[in-house]
C-alpha positions as CSV (number, residue, x, y, z in Angstrom):
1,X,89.7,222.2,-53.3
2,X,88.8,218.4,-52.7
3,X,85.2,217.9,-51.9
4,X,83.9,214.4,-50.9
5,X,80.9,213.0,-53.0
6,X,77.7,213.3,-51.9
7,X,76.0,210.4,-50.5
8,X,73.3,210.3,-53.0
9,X,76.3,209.7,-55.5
10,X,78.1,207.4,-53.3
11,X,74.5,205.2,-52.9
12,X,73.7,205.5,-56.6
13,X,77.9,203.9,-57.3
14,X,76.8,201.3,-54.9
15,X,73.6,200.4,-56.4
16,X,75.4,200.5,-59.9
17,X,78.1,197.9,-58.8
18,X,75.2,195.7,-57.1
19,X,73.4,195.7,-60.7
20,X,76.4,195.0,-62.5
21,X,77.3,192.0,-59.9
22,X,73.8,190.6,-60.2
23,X,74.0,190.6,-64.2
24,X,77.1,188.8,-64.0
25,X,74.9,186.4,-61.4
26,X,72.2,186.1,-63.8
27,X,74.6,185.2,-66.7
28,X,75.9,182.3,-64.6
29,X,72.9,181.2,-64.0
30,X,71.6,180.9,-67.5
31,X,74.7,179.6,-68.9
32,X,74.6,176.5,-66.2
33,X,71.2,176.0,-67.0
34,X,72.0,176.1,-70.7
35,X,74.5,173.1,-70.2
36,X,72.7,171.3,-67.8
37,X,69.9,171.4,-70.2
38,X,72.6,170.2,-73.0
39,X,74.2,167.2,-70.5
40,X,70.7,165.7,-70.0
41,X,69.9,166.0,-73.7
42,X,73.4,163.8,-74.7
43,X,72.5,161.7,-72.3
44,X,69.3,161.6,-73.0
45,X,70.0,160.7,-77.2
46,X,72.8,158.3,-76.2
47,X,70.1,155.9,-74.1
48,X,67.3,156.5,-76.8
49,X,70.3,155.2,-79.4
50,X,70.5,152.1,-77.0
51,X,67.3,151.5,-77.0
52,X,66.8,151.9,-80.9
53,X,69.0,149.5,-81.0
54,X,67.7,147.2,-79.2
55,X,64.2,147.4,-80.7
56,X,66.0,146.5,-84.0
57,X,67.4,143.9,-82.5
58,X,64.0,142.5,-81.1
59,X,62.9,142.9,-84.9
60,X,65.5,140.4,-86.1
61,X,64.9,137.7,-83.4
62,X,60.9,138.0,-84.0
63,X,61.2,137.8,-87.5
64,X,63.8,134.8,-86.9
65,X,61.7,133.2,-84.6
66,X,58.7,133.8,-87.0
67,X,60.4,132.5,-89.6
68,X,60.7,128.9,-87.4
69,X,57.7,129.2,-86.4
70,X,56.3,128.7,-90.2
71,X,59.0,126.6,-91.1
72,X,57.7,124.3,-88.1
73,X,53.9,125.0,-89.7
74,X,54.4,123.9,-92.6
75,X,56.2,120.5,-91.3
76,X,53.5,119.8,-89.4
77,X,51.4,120.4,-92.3
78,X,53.5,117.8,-94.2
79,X,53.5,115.5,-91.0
80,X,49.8,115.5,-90.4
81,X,48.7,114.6,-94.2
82,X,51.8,111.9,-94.1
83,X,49.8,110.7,-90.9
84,X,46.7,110.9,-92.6
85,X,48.1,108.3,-95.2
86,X,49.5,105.9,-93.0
87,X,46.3,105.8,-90.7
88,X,44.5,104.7,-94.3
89,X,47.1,101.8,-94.9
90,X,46.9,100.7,-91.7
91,X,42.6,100.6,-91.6
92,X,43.5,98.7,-95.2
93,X,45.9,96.3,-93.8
94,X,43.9,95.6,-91.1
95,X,40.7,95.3,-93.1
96,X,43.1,92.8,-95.3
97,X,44.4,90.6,-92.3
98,X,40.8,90.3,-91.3
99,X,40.0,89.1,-94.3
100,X,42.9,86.3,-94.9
101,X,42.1,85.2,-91.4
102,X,38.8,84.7,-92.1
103,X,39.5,82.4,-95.2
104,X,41.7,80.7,-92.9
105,X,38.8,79.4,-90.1
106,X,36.4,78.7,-93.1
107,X,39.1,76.4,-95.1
108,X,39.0,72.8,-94.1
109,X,42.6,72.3,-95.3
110,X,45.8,73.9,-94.0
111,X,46.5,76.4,-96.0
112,X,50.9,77.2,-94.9
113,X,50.9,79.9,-97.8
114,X,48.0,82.2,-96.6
115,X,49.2,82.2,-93.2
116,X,52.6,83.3,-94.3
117,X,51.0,86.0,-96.0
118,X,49.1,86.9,-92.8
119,X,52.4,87.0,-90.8
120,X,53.6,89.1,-93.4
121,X,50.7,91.4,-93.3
122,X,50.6,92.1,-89.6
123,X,54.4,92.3,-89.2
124,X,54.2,95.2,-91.7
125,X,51.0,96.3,-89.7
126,X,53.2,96.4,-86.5
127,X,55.8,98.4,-88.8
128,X,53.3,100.9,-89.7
129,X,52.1,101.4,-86.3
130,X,55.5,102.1,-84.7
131,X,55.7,104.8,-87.2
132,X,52.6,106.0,-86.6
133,X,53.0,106.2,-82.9
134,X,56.8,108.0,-83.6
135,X,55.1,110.7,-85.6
136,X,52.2,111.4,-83.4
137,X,55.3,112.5,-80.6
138,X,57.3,114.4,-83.1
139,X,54.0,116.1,-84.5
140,X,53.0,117.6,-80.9
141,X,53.0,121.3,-81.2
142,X,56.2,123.2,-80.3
143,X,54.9,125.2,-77.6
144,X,58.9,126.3,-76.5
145,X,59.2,128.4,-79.9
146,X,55.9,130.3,-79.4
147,X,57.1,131.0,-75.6
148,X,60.4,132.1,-76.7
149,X,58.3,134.6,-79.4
150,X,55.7,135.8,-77.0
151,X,58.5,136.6,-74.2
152,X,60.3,138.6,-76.9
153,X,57.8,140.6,-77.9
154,X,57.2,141.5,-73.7
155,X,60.4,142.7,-74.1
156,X,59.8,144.7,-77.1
157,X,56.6,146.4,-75.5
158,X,58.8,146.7,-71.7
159,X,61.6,148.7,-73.5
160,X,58.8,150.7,-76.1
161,X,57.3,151.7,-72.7
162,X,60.9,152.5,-71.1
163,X,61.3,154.8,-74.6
164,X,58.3,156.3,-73.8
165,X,58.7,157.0,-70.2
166,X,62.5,158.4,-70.9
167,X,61.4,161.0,-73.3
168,X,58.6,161.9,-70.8
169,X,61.2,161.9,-67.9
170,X,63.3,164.2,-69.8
171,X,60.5,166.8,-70.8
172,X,59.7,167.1,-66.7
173,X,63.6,168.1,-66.1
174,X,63.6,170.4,-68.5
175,X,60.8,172.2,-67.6
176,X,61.9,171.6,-64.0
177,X,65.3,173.2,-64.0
178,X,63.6,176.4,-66.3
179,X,61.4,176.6,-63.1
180,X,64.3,176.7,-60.9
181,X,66.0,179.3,-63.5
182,X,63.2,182.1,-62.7
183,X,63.3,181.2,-59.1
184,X,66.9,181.9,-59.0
185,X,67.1,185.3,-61.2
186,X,67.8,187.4,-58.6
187,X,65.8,190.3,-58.6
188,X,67.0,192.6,-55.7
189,X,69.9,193.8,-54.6
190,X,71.8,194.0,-50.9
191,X,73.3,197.2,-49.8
192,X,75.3,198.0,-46.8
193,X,72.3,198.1,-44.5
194,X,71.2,194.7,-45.5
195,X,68.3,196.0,-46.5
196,X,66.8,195.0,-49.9
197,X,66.4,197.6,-52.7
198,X,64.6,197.4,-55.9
199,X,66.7,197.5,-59.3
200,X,64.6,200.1,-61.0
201,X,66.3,203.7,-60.4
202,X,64.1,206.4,-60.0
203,X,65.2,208.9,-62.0
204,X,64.0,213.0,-61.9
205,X,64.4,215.7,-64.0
206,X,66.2,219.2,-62.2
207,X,67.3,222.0,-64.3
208,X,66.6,220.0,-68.0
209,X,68.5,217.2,-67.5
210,X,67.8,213.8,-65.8
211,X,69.4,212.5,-62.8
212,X,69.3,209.2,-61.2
213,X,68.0,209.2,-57.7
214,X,68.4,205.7,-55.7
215,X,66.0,205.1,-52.5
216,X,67.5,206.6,-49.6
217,X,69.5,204.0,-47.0
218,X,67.9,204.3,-43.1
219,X,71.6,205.5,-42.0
220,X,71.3,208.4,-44.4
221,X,68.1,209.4,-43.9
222,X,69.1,209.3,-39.8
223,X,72.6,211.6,-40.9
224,X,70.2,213.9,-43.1
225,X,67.6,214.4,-40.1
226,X,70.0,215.1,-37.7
227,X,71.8,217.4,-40.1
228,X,68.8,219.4,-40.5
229,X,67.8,219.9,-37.2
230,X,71.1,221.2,-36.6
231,X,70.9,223.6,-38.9
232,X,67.7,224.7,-38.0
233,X,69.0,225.5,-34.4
234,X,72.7,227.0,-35.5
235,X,74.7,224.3,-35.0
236,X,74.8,222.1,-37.5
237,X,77.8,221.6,-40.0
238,X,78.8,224.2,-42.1
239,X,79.9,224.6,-45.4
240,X,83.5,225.6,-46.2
241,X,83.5,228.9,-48.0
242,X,85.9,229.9,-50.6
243,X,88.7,232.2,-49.7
């Protein structure tokens, strides 16, 4: 003869598909938080590539730009001691002109030889002064280079702290979205009453073996009152006997 299963059996088949549903749940959720975690770590190495490669790059224009910068040094070195040499003829072609034209107020006599040599001299004074004057523009520091070189290396520390603040950045999301992976385990289950049970299973032991016994539902704890007062007055149900 058929016999219907006991609630307690039919509750404890409920509770077993609810714990079954929420591991599948709870697999789903750590396998999207596995390759979320994955996605923001590729994304994550392809901008720290980018910006490897753009520190390297920053590396070759300072060392380029370094590399005028001395080159422009050492000029300047090589233009200042030219200058140097040219200042000294000119104090000695001065000194000489001075001299001839002294000669020349002191002589009684005209003298058409010393002041062609005089012409001479101060037309190659005038020479040496132009020249003088030229370099002194061309020898003016190049401040454009050293801009250029200090607004690199800006750059160089702007993207260093960008680096910094991606791997940072990245470190917070990870931790974040583990956060969000214990707040979402799901920890209960929902049974027909909308009530929320616990996972663990009590379990007791009748006639040496153990049973699982799951926490009653309000509507069969209501049925099993009522049952029981019926019984105890005579007209409650009543168990089919075997014929």
């Amino acid at each position: 003869m058929n016999t219907k299963p006991s609630p307690d059996h039919t509750d404890c088949q409920n509770l077993k598909s609810e714990n079954e549903i929420l591991k599948l749940r709870l697999r789903g959720v750590e396998d999207n938080y596995e390759r979320q975690k994955e996605k923001m770590r590729q994304e994550k190495d392809v901008q720290i590539r980018s910006l490897e490669e753009s520190k390297e790059k920053l590396h070759e224009k300072i060392g380029t730009q370094t590399d005028k910068i001395r080159q422009l040094d050492d000029n300047n070195e090589t233009k200042a001691n030219a200058l140097k040499q040219m200042k000294r003829q000119e104090a000695d072609l001065t000194y000489e002109i001075m001299k001839l034209e002294g000669k020349l107020r002191k002589s009684e006599n005209v003298n058409e030889d010393l002041r062609e040599q005089v012409k001479n001299l101060q037309n190659e004074l005038d020479i040496l002064k132009e020249k003088i004057k030229k370099m002194q523009l061309e020898g003016e520091p190049n401040n454009k280079v050293e801009d250029i070189l200090q607004t690199i290396q800006d750059q160089q520390k702007m993207q260093m702290e960008e680096m910094r603040n991606s791997f940072k950045e990245m470190q917070n999301q990870i931790a974040a979205m583990a956060n969000d992976k214990k707040k979402s385990t799901p920890r209960t289950v929902n049974i027909k009453d909308n009530q929320n049970v616990q996972l663990a299973l009590n379990t007791q032991t009748a006639h040496g073996r153990t049973t699982f016994v799951p926490p009653l539902s309000p509507q069969f704890k209501n049925e099993n009152r009522q049952q029981n007062i019926g019984s105890r007055f005579g007209f409650g149900k009543q168990k089919m006997r075997k014929t």
